[in-house]
Steps between C-alpha positions, in 0.01 A plus 500: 500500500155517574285820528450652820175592627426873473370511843778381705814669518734253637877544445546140295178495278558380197766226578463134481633280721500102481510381857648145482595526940343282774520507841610834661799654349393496132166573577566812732710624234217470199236647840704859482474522171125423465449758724715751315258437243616208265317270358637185622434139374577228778590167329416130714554210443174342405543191694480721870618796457692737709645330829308832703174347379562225801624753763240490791350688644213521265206724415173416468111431581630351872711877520875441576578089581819321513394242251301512197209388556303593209586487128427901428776504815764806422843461627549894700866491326335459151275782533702674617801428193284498258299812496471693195676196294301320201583140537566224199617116478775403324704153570822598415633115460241449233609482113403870360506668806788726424346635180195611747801674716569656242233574360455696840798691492477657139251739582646553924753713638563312819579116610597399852550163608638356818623134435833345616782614288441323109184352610346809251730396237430132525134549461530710217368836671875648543624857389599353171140348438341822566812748281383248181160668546568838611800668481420766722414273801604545821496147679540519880659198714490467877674226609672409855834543356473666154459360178874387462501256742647250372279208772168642459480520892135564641460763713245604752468782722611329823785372311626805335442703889752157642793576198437875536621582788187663582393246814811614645438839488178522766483292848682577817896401493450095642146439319496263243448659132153697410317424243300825350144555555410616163618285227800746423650370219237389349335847464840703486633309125215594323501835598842530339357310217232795429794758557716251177215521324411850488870618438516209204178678352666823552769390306291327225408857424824616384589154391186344366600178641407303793762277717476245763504590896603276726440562906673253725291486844837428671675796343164680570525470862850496569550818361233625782722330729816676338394820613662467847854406540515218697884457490539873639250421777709209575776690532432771687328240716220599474179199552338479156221284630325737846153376496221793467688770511820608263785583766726707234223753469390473858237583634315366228270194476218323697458513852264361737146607646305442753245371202663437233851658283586825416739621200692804612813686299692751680805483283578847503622764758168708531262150492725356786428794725147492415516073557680628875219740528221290419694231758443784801879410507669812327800497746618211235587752248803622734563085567888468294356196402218606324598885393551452180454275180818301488473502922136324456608213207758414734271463803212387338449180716441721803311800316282253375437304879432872601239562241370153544469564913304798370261358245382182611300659766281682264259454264585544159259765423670769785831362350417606160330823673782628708776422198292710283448782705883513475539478142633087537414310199302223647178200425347204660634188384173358307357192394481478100141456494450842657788636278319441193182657640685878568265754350833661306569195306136395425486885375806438272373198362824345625256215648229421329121266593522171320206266495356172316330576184167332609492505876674908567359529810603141724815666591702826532801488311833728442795425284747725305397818249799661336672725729589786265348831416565670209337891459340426141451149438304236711553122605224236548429144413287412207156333585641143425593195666596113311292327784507195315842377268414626141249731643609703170542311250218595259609871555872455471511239191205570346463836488874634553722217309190427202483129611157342321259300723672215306823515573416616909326193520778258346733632752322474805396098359875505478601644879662755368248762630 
């Protein structure tokens, strides 16, 4: 456990974490908990390093291109991953590398990997590797379909969203499947990976012993899907696929503009008479078909054409205006650029500026901050970044692990660093 920094008050100071992930799972994972203050080691291959590194687009002297066209070149999903991580080579096929591993872990609280089932095992940077070292580990796997499965399946997010369920779940009732816009289950895994890894240091409190924790993307995101019960909707009838609005809540959803989409919810009794009122149409109130909840879900088709009729002719902005004056929950459907640019997430850090070390001001650039506040501690990313694989080395085996110049240099002559 290393000593935390007097002058930051971050809710995970003090913990260690080896960050053997690549790609976006594992590294999103190893991300949260860099900015809840750990100090977090990310672990590449020194023959290319993580897969991200090659994600365009890139960062650079040109600004934003599609290609890298410059050798200082910064791939956006790097810089964005790898914020507040120090960065070290390690080739984990090479003879001795597993005594580095461990090495590592003896003095850490924290690895997370995300290779196909047994692939950690097989290179010799499993749970079992890291317990020799340090009993009190807690060792992390993300994996498409959890650590016990038995074929080592690969996973990736559009993969896990297909076996889900989740495609199925979004789209009007004949439209073919639709794939998420955000990378769903890709981001949602490691976020139960943090919440294992907490609870399993929790634990080690009373305990004194670390475990393994093992997220399955596909259990991850099918338990999101869980949530509503498909086989009742079925048979009550009900359409479990209605396109941009939810009919068994109705009215609820997205409706058309003159300019654009508008999100309304008028679930309730009180917000449907203001949705009426805001309609000019408050007559529909006393309408049997629309006069009360269970009335409305089983109408919702026609409710729906009535509030579509209604909102296409306006702009969103007097949409949004004339729901509000009535108390309607309602927003503009917006583009994600502008989303990340709203002055209440910029303000809560929940978005944060990211920029190329040497060349911050060729482009203006948003990505994710940690989206929790807590009333007396802080979150932030510490001032580093492995631009290059092995960035640090010299820090990390040198001065943390007590490797001589010697023996630094006979590994990297070696390829093992």
């Amino acid at each position: 456990m290393h000593d935390p920094t007097p002058a930051t008050r971050r809710p995970l100071e003090g913990l260690r974490v080896i960050d053997l992930t690549r790609a976006l799972a594992g590294p999103y994972a190893t991300l949260l908990l860099a900015g809840l203050g750990a100090q977090v080691i990310k672990v590449e291959d020194p023959r290319g390093g993580d897969l991200a590194r090659e994600n365009s687009p890139y960062v650079g002297r040109d600004g934003v291109t599609v290609e890298r066209g410059h050798s200082d070149d910064v791939s956006i999903s790097h810089l964005s991953r790898a914020r507040g991580k120090m960065g070290v080579s390690l080739n984990f096929k090479a003879p001795g590398a597993r005594a580095i591993f461990q090495d590592l872990c003896r003095d850490a609280d924290i690895v997370v990997e995300n290779f196909t089932a047994g692939t950690a095992d097989r290179l010799g940077v499993g749970y079992q590797a890291a317990r020799e070292a340090n009993p009190r580990i807690i060792y992390c796997s993300l994996s498409g379909f959890g650590a016990d499965d038995a074929e080592g399946g690969k996973a990736m997010d559009v993969i896990i969203q297909a076996l889900s369920g989740a495609m199925y779940t979004s789209g009007d009732p004949d439209a073919p499947p639709v794939r998420m816009g955000i990378p769903v289950a890709d981001m949602l895994a490691p976020v139960f990976g943090v919440i294992g890894i907490l609870s399993a240091l929790e634990q080690r409190h009373r305990t004194g012993h670390g475990q393994h924790v093992d997220v399955s993307m596909l259990g991850a995101l099918t338990s999101f899907v869980a949530i509503e019960n498909w086989s009742a909707l079925a048979a009550a009838g009900m359409p479990a696929r209605t396109g941009l609005t939810v009919q068994r809540l109705s009215p609820f959803g997205v409706f058309e503009c003159a300019d654009g989409y508008v999100a309304i919810v008028a679930v309730h009794e009180k917000l449907a008479r203001g949705l009426f009122q805001a309609m000019g149409a408050p007559e529909l109130s006393d309408d049997p078909r629309f006069a009360s909840r269970d009335a409305r879900v089983a109408n919702a088709p026609v409710l729906e054409a009535h509030i579509t009729a209604w909102s296409r002719n306006l702009p969103t902005a007097d949409v949004v205006r004339l729901l509000e004056a009535q108390g309607v929950p309602a927003a503009p459907v917006r583009h994600p650029e502008e989303a990340l640019s709203d002055p209440r997430v910029m303000a809560r850090a929940e978005t944060m500026p990211i920029a190329h070390p040497s060349y911050p001001h060729r482009s203006e650039l948003r990505t994710s901050g940690i989206p929790i506040r807590f009333s007396d501690a802080e979150t932030g990313f510490d001032p580093t970044l492995p631009i290059s694989v092995g960035e640090h080395n010299h820090q990390i085996y040198r001065e943390l692990l007590g490797y001589d110049d010697a023996r630094i240099a006979e590994l990297r002559a070696a390829g093992v660093i």
